[in-house]
N, C-alpha and C positions, 0 to 999 in steps of 0.2 A: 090340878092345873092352876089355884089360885098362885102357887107359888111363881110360875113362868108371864102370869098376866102382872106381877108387881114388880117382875124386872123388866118388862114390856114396860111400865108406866114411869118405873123412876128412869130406865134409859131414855125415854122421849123427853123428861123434863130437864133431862141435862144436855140431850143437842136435839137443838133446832133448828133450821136454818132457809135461807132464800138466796137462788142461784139465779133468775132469769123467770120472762113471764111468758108462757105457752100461747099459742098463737103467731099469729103476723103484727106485731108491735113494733111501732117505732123505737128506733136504740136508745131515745130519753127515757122507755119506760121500762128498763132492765131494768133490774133489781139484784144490787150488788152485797151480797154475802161476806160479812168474817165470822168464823167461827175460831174460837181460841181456848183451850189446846186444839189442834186437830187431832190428837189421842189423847183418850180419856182415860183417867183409874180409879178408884173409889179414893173419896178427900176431892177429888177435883174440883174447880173453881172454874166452871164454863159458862164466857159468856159470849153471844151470839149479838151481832149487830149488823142490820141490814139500812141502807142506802139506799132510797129509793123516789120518785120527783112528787114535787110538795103537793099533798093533796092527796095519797096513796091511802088509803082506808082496809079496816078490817084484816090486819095480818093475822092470818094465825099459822099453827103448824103440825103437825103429827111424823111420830114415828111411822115409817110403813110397816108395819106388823099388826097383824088382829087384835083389836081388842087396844089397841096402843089410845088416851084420849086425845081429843083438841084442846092446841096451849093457845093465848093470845097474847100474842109482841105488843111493849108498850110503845108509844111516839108519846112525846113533849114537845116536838118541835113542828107540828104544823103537819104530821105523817113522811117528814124527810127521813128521818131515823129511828129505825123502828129496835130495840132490844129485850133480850131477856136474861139472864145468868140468874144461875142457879149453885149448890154445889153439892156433887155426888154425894151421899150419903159411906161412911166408910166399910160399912159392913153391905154396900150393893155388891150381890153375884151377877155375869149377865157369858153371856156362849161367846170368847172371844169372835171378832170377823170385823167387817164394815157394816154398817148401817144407813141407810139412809134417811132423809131427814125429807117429807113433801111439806110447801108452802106452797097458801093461797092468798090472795089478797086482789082487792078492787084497785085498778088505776084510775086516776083523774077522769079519764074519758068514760069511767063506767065501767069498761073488760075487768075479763078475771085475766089475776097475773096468775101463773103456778110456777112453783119453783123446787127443787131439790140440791142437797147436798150429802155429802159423806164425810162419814167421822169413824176413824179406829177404835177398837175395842179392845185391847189383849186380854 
């Protein structure tokens, strides 16, 4: 099984991503998501940038699959923009499908945001 946990871990480290914060939050404290490509292939160059209101702390994010670890998004800007990019290793295998991508993170007021997205895999 080591083998299926290390395409669990290089898949998570190439997408990541935040869609929006779970709960009853005001619409200033969405959290807007790009991820680029939306399909990945081994060589890919993915980078993920998330938009979110100044003050936003502690992004991070995980593959949803067992065993997948926690990555942490950087901000330079005060926590408005939070990213990561990475690039696929060329000799990654992984089960074509969709994936998806959970984010957590603290808003200004203290709440947790949660967020998800999906990325292709052929």
């Amino acid at each position: 099984m080591p083998g299926r946990e290390l395409k669990t871990v290089m898949l998570f480290l190439v997408i990541s991503g935040v869609t929006g914060c779970a709960g009853l939050m005001k619409p200033a404290q969405i959290l807007e998501v790009t991820i680029t490509p939306q399909t990945v292939y081994p060589g890919s160059i993915v980078t993920i940038q998330v938009k979110a209101p100044i003050g936003t702390q502690a992004v991070t994010g995980r593959l949803d699959m067992p065993g997948s670890p926690v990555v942490h998004l950087k901000t330079k800007d005060e926590g408005r923009t939070w990213t990561f990019t990475t690039q696929i290793p060329l000799t990654a295998v992984w089960d074509p499908g969709r994936y998806q991508i959970v984010v957590q993170g603290r808003a200004p007021d203290g709440s947790r945001c949660r967020g998800e997205a999906w990325v292709a895999a052929p």
